[in-house]
VOPAGU-2260 file (C-alpha; in pm, 1 decimal, decimal comma):
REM VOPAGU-2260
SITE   aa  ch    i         X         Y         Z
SITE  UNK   A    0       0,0       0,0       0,0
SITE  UNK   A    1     256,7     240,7      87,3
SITE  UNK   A    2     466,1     141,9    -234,6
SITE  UNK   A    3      83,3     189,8    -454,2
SITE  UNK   A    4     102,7     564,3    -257,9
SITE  UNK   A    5     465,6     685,3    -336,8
SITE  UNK   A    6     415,0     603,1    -669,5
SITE  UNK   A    7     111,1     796,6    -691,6
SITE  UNK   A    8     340,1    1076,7    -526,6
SITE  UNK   A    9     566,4    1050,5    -772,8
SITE  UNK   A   10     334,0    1098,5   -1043,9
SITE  UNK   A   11     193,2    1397,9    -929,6
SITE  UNK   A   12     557,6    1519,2    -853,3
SITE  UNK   A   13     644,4    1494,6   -1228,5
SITE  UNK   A   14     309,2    1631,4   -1314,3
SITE  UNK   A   15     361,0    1883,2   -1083,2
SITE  UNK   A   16     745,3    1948,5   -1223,9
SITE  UNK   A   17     646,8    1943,0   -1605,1
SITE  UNK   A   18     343,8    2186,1   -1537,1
SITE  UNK   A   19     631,8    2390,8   -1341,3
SITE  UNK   A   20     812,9    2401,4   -1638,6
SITE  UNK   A   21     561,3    2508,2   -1891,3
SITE  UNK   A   22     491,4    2778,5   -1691,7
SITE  UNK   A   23     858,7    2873,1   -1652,9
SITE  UNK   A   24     872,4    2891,8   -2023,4
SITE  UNK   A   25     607,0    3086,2   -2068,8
SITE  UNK   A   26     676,3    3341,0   -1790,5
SITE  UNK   A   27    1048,6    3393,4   -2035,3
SITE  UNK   A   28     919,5    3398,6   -2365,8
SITE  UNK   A   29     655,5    3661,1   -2243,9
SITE  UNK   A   30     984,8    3830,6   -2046,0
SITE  UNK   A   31    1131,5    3826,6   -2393,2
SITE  UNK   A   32     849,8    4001,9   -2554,5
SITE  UNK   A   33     825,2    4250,5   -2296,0
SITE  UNK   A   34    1167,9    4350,3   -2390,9
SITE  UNK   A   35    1195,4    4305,8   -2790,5
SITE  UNK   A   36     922,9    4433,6   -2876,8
SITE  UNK   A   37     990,6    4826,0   -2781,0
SITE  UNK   A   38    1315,3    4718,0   -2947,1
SITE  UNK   A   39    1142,5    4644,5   -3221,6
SITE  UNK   A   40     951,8    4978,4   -3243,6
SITE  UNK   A   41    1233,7    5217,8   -3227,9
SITE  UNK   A   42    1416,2    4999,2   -3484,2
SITE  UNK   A   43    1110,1    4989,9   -3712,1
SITE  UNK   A   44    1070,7    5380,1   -3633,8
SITE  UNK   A   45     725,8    5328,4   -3466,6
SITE  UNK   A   46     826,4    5488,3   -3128,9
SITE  UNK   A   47    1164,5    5738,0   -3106,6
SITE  UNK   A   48    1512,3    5557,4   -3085,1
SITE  UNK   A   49    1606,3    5608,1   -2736,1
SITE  UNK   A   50    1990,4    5459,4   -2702,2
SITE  UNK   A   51    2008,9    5449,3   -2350,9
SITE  UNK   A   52    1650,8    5228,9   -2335,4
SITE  UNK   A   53    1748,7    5011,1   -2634,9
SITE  UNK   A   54    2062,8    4949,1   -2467,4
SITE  UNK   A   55    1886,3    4847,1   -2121,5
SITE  UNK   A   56    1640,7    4678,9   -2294,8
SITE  UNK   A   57    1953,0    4459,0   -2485,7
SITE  UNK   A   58    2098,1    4380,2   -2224,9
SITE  UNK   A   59    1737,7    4236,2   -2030,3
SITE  UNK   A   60    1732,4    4044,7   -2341,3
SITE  UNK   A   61    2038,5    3871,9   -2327,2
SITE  UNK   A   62    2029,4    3776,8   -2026,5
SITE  UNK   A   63    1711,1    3626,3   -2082,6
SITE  UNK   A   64    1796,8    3446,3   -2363,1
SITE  UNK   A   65    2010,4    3205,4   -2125,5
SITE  UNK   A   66    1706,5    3090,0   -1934,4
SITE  UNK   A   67    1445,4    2904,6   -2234,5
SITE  UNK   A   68    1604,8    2612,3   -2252,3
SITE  UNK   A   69    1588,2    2496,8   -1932,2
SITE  UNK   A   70    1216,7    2487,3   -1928,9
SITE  UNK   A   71    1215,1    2234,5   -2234,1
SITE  UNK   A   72    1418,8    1976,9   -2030,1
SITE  UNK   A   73    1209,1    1878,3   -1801,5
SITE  UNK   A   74    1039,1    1516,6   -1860,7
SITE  UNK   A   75     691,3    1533,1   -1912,9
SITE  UNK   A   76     704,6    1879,8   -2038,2
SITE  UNK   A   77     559,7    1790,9   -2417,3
SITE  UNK   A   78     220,4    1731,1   -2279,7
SITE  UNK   A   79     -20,9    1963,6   -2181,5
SITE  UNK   A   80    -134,3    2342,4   -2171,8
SITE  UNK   A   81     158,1    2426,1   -2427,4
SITE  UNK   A   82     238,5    2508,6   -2816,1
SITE  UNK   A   83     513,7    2379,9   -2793,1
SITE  UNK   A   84     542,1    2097,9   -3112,9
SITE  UNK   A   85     691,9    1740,5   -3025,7
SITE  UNK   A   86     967,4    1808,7   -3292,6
SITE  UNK   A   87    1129,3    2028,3   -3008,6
SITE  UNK   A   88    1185,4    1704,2   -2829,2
SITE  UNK   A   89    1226,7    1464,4   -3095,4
SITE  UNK   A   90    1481,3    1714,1   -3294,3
SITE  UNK   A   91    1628,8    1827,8   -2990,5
SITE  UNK   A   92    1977,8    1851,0   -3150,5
SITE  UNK   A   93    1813,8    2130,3   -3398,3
SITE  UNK   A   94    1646,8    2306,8   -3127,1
SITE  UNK   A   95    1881,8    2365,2   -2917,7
SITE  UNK   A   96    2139,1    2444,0   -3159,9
SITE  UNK   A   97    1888,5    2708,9   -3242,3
SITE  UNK   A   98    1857,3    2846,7   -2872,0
SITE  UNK   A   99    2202,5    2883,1   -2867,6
SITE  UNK   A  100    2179,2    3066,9   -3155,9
SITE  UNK   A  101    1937,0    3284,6   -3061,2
SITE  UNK   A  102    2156,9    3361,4   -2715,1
SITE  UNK   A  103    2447,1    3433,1   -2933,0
SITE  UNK   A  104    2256,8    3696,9   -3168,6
SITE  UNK   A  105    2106,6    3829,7   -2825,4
SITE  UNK   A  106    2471,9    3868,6   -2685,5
SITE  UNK   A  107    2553,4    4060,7   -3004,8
SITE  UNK   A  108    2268,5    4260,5   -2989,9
SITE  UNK   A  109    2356,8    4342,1   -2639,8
SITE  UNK   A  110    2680,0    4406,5   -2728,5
SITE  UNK   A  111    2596,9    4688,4   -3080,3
SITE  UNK   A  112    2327,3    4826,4   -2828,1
SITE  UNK   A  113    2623,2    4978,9   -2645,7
SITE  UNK   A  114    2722,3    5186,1   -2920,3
SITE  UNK   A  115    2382,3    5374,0   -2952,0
SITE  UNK   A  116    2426,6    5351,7   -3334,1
SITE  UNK   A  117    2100,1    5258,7   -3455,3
SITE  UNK   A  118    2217,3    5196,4   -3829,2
SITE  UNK   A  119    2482,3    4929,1   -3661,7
SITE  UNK   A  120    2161,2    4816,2   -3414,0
SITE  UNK   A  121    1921,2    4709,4   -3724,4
SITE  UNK   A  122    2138,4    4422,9   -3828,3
SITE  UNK   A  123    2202,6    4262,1   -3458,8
SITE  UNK   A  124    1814,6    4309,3   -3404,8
SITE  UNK   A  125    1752,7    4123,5   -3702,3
SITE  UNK   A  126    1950,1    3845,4   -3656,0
SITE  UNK   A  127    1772,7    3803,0   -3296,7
SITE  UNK   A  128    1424,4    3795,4   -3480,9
SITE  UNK   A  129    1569,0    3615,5   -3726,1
SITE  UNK   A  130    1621,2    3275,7   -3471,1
SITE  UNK   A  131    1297,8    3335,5   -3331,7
SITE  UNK   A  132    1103,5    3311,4   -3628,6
SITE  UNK   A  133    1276,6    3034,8   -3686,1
SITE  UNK   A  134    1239,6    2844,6   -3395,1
SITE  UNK   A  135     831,2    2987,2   -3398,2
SITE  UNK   A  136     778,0    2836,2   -3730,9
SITE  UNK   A  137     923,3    2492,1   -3725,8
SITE  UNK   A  138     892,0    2445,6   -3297,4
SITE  UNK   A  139     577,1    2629,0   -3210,4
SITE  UNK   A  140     184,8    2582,1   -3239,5
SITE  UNK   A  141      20,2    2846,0   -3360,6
């Protein structure tokens, strides 16, 4: 009986941790957003380029870009509330060669934000949407 009952624990443990982690992922990627996006405005001239806020905002995003792919490691994790496709798990390889990607470009952004030269900013910025889009299209439910 007590075996039948720690098993049953455990279950609800790894429920419990995968439903942890799907929220953890969501809670960054929304993080991210927060931050790109008013990147994304002053780059696309929709709001006034603002150096010292791009730069702040850069460097929010890089260090966010460290944190996704922890969330996708935890077992369990593909089922449930999420849009995130079984292909991340079943080409994990490509994903997370693609996460790292995407930290690297946000690194570089970080890095050109420092200069407060928008015309040198457009390029980093679009590498970092660049690897999202790509990891949106071919890892992501719409």
């Amino acid at each position: 009986m007590l075996g039948a009952a720690l098993s049953t624990s455990a279950g609800v443990v790894l429920a419990d941790a995968a439903q942890d982690a799907i929220e953890y992922r969501r809670a960054v990627f929304q993080l991210v957003k927060w931050n790109f996006a008013p990147m994304g405005d002053m780059v696309k001239g929709k709001t006034e380029f603002d150096a010292e806020r791009f730069e702040v905002l850069a460097q929010r995003l890089a260090a966010l870009s460290e944190m996704p792919l922890e969330g996708f490691s935890v077992e369990g994790s593909d089922k449930g509330d999420t849009k995130a496709r079984a292909e991340i798990w079943s080409q994990w390889d490509d994903f997370a060669a693609g996460m790292q990607q995407f930290e690297k470009n946000a690194q570089e952004l970080a890095s050109v934000a420092s200069s407060g030269d928008l015309e040198q900013i457009k390029p980093a910025f679009a590498a970092v949407g660049k690897t999202c889009k790509g990891c949106h299209d071919n890892f992501k439910d719409k």
